[in-house]
C-alpha positions in Angstrom: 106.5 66.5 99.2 107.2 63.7 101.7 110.1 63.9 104.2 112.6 61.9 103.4 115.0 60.1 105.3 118.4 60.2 105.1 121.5 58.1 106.6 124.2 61.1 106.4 124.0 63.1 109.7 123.1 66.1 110.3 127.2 66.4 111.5 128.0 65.6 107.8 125.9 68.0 106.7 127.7 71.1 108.9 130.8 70.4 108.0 129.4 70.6 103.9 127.7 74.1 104.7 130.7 75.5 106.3 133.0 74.8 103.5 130.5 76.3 101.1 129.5 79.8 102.6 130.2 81.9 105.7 127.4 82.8 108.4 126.1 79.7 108.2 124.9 78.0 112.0 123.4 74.6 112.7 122.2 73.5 115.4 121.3 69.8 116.0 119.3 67.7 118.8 119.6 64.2 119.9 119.3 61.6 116.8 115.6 61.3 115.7 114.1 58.7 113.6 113.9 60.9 110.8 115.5 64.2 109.6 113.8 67.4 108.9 115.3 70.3 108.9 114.5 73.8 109.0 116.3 75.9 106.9 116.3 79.6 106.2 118.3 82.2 104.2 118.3 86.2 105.2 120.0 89.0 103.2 122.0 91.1 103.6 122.0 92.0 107.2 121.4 88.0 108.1 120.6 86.7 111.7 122.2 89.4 113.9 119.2 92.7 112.1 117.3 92.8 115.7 114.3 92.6 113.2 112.7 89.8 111.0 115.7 87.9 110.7 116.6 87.6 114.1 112.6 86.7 115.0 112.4 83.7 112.6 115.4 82.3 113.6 114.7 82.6 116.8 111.1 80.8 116.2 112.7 78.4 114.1 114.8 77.3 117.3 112.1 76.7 119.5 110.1 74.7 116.9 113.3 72.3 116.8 113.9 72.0 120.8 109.9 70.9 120.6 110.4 68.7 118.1 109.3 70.4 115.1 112.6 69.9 113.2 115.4 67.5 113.6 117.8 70.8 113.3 118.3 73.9 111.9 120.6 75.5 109.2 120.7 79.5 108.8 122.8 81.4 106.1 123.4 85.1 105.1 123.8 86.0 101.7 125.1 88.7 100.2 122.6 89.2 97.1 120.2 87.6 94.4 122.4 84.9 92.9 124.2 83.7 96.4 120.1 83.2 97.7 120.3 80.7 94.7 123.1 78.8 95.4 122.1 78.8 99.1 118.5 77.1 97.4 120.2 74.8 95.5 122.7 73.7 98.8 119.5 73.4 100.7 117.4 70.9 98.3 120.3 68.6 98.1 119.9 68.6 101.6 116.3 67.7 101.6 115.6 70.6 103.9 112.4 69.8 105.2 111.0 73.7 105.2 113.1 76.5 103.9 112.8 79.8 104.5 113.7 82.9 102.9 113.3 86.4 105.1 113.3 89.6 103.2 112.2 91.0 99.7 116.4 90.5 98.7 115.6 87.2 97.8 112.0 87.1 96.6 112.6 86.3 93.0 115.4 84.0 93.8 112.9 82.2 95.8 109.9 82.0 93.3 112.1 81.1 90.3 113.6 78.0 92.6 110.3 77.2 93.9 108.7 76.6 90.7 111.3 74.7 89.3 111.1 72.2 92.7 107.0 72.0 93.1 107.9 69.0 95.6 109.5 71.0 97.9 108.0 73.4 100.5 108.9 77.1 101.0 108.0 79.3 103.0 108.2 83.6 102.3 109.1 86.3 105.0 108.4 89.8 104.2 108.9 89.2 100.4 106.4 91.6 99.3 105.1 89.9 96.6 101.8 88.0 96.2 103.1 86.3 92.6 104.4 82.8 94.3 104.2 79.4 93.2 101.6 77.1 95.3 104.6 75.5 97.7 105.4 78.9 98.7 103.3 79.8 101.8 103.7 83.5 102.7 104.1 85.6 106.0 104.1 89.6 105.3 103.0 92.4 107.7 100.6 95.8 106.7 103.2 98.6 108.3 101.3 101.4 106.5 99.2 102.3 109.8 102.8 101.2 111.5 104.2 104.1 109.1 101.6 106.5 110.4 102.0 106.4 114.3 105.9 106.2 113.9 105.2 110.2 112.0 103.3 111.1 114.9 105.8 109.4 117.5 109.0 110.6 115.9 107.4 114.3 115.8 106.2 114.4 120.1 109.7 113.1 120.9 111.4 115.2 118.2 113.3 118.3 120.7 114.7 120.1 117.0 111.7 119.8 115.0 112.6 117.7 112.0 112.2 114.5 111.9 112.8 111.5 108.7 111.6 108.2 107.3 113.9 106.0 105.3 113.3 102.9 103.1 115.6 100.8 101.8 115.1 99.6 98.2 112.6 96.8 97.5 110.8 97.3 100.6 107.5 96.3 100.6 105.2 99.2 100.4 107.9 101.5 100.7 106.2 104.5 99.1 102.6 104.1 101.5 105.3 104.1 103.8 107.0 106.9 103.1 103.4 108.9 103.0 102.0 107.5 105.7 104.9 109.0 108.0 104.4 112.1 106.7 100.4 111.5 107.3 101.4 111.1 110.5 103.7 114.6 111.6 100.6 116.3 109.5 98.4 115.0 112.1 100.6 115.8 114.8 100.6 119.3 113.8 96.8 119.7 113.8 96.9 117.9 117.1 99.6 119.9 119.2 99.7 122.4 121.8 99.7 125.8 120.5 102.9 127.0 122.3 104.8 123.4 120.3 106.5 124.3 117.4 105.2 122.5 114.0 107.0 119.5 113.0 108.7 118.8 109.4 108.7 115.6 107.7 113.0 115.2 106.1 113.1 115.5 102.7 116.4 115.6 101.1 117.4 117.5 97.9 118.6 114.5 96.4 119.4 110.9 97.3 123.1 110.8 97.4 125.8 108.1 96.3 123.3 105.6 98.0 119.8 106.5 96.5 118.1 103.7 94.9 116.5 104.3 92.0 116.6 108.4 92.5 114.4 108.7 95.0 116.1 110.6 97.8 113.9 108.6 100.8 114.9 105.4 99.2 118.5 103.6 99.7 120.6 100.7 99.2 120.1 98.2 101.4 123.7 98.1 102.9 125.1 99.6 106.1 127.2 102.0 104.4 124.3 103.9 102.8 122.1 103.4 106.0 125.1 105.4 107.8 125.5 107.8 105.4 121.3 108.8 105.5 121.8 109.0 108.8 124.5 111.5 108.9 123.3 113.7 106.3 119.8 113.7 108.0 121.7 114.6 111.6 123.9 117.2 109.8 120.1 118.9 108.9 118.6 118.9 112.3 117.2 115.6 112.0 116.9 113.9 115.6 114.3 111.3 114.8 114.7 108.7 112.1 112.3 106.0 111.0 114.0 103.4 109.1 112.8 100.5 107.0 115.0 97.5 105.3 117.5 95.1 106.7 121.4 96.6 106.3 120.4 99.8 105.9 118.7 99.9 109.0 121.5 98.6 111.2 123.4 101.2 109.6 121.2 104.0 111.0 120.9 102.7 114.2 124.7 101.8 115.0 125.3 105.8 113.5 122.7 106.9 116.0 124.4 104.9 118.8 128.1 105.7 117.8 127.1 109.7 117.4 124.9 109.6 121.4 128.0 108.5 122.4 130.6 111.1 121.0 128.3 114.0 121.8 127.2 112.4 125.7 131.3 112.2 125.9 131.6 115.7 124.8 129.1 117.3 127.2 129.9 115.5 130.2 131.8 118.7 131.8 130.6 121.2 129.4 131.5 125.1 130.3 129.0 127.9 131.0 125.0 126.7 131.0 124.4 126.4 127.4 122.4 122.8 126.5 123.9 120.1 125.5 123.2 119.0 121.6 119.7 116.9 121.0 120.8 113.6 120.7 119.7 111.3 118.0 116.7 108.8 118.1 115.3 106.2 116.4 111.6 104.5 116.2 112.7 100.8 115.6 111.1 98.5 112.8 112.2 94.5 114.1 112.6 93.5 117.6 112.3 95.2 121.0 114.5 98.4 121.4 116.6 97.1 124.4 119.5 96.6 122.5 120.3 100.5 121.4 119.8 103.3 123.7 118.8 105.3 120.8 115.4 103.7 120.1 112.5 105.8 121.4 109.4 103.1 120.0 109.4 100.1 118.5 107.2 98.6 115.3 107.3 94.7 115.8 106.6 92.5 113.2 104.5 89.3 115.4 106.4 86.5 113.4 105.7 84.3 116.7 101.5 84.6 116.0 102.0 84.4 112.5 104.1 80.9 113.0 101.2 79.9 114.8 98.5 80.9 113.2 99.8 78.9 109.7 101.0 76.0 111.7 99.0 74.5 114.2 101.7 72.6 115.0 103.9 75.1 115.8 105.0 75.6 119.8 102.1 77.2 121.3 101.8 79.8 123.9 99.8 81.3 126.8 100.5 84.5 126.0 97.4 86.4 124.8 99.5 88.2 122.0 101.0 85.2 120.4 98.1 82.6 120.7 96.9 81.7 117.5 93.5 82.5 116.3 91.5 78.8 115.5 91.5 78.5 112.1 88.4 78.7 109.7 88.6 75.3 107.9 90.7 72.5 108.6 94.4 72.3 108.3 95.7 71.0 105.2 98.3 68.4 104.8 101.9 70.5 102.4 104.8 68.5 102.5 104.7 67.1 106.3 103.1 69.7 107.6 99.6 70.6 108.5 99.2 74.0 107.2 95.9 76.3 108.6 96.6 79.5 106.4 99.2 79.7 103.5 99.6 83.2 103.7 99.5 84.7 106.8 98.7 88.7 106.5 99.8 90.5 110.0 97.9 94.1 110.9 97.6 96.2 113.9 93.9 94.7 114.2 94.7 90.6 114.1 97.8 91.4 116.5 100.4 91.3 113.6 102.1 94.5 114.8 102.7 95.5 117.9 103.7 99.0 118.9 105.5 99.7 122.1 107.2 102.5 123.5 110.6 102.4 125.4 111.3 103.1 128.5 113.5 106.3 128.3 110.7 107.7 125.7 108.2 106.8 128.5 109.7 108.7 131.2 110.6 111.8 129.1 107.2 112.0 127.1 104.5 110.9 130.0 101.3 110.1 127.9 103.6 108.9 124.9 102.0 105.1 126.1 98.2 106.6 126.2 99.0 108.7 122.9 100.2 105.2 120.8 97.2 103.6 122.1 95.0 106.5 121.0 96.1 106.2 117.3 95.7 103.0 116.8 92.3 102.2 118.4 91.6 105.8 116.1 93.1 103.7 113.2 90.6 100.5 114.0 87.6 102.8 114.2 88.3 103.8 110.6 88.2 107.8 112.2 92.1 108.1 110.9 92.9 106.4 107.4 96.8 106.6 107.5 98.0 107.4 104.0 95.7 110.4 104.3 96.0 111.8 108.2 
């Protein structure tokens, strides 16, 4: 596909989004010689999910203020046909990269891709290898992820039981789900003798907001994310793992919201008894600093994976986010040079990072040393994560 150029502004082309569909942003430099802008589209929990949303956009940003893109256009949808029209909005806007985050839109993405082989796409966390050739892909392995979170959630767990939830169409929700567990099996083995075991949450049955019956599986939508969470709390649960987009802003914004009414309630309590174990969450997306409830933090690299499939992308002195050299050559797709089409993002190439918070620091002293530990077991091959 060559960029094209186009004599309606970029203005024009905000005031057409805005009229179209809400949660749409763009952001616009000085007047280039040529347009090319970066789009993207992220369902359902958009921009604002402290996870892979908020990271691409972010990314997407800095590859316009270096000159990367002309601009940037970003839009939340609310499902599969939406992500279509938001496609369709984008083509006739000669969007010179566009972007879809999540597994919501996957299918949306392939079918529109296929039927416009001139354009370029580009695939974040769709879980799915089956994409037309001017899709490039960026997905992440979080089954070892899965793994350390078990073990993480069961050392900072004070009642004993903690949970992994998944929303539906996850990718590799069900290694997921059995990696955790992996993980709080291993911790038992591994414990002090005077700690009391762990248990890995596994509810009767899933509830107005299972997806497709399986109880550890939900909508992905804040509602259901809150309501997992509450049924979880309500059995003892005080460490949650979840995994999805809405859903997972719903568990952490119940885990904030029920820290506070209990901290409020305990403030002056009478007689010596202990306050209530407050809630906690291990994070999947960006660094915890924006809930107090977050204990560790999974982080998809979407910064090295940028990178490392476009050498032209803003680079970076940071040892974590410097892009390995490339094998071959880059190849020319649709204006840009391209190094690797679909970038794959582990705990070994740097993909995931792992990183404990400061309050779960403080309160568990070797909780840094003990992350380490698992994952360097991990690379060795001693520990294979789906099996403990």
């Amino acid at each position: 596909m060559s960029l094209r150029t186009r004599s309606t502004s970029i203005a024009a082309f905000t005031a057409v989004g805005t009229l179209v569909l809400t949660g749409c942003s763009v952001t616009t430099p000085e007047a280039l010689e040529e347009e090319r802008l970066g789009c993207l589209v992220s369902a359902p929990a958009g921009f604002d999910d402290h996870s892979a949303g908020a990271l691409t956009l972010e990314e997407a940003e800095l590859a316009r203020g270096a000159g990367v893109f002309s601009g940037t256009s970003s839009q939340r949808v609310s499902g599969g046909s939406a992500t279509s029209a938001a496609l369709d909005r984008m083509h006739r806007h000669d969007c010179a990269l566009t972007t879809v985050i999540g597994p919501g839109g996957a299918d949306e993405l392939a079918d529109f891709a296929a039927a416009h082989p001139d354009d370029l796409f580009l695939g974040v966390s769709s879980g799915t290898d089956d994409l037309p050739k001017n899709v490039l892909s960026m997905d992440f392995d979080l089954v070892p992820p899965a793994f350390i979170a078990g073990y993480t959630a069961a050392t900072a767990s004070e009642t004993g039981k903690v949970g992994v939830v998944v929303a539906h169409g996850f990718p590799q929700s069900e290694r997921i789900l059995a990696a955790f567990d992996a993980g709080v099996d291993l911790y038992n083995k591994e414990k002090d003798e005077d700690l009391p075991k762990a248990e890995s949450y596994r509810p009767s049955s899933g509830g107005a907001a299972s997806a497709n019956g399986s109880p550890r599986t939900i909508d992905d939508t804040r509602d259901a994310g809150k309501d997992y969470f509450e049924r979880s709390f309500d059995a003892d649960v005080d460490v949650l793992v979840p995994f999805g987009s809405a859903a997972a802003m719903g568990v952490v914004t119940s885990a904030d919201e029920k820290r506070t009414e209990l901290t409020a309630a305990t403030e002056d309590p009478e007689g010596d008894d202990e306050g209530p174990s407050l809630p906690k969450v291990v994070w999947y997306g960006t660094a915890g600093g924006f809930s107090k409830a977050i204990v560790a933090t999974l982080e998809p690299n979407v910064r090295r994976g940028l990178r490392t499939m476009f050498p032209d992308w803003p680079q970076s002195k940071n040892p974590d986010e410097v892009a390995p050299a490339p094998k071959t050559g880059p190849e020319e797709i649709g204006g840009f040079r391209v190094a690797d089409r679909h970038y794959w993002g582990t705990l070994d190439n740097g993909g995931v990072r792992i990183v404990a918070e400061d309050g779960f620091l403080s309160r568990v002293s070797d909780a840094g040393r003990g992350i380490t530990d698992l994952r360097e077991r991990i690379k060795s091959g001693e520990i294979d994560p789906e099996k403990g």
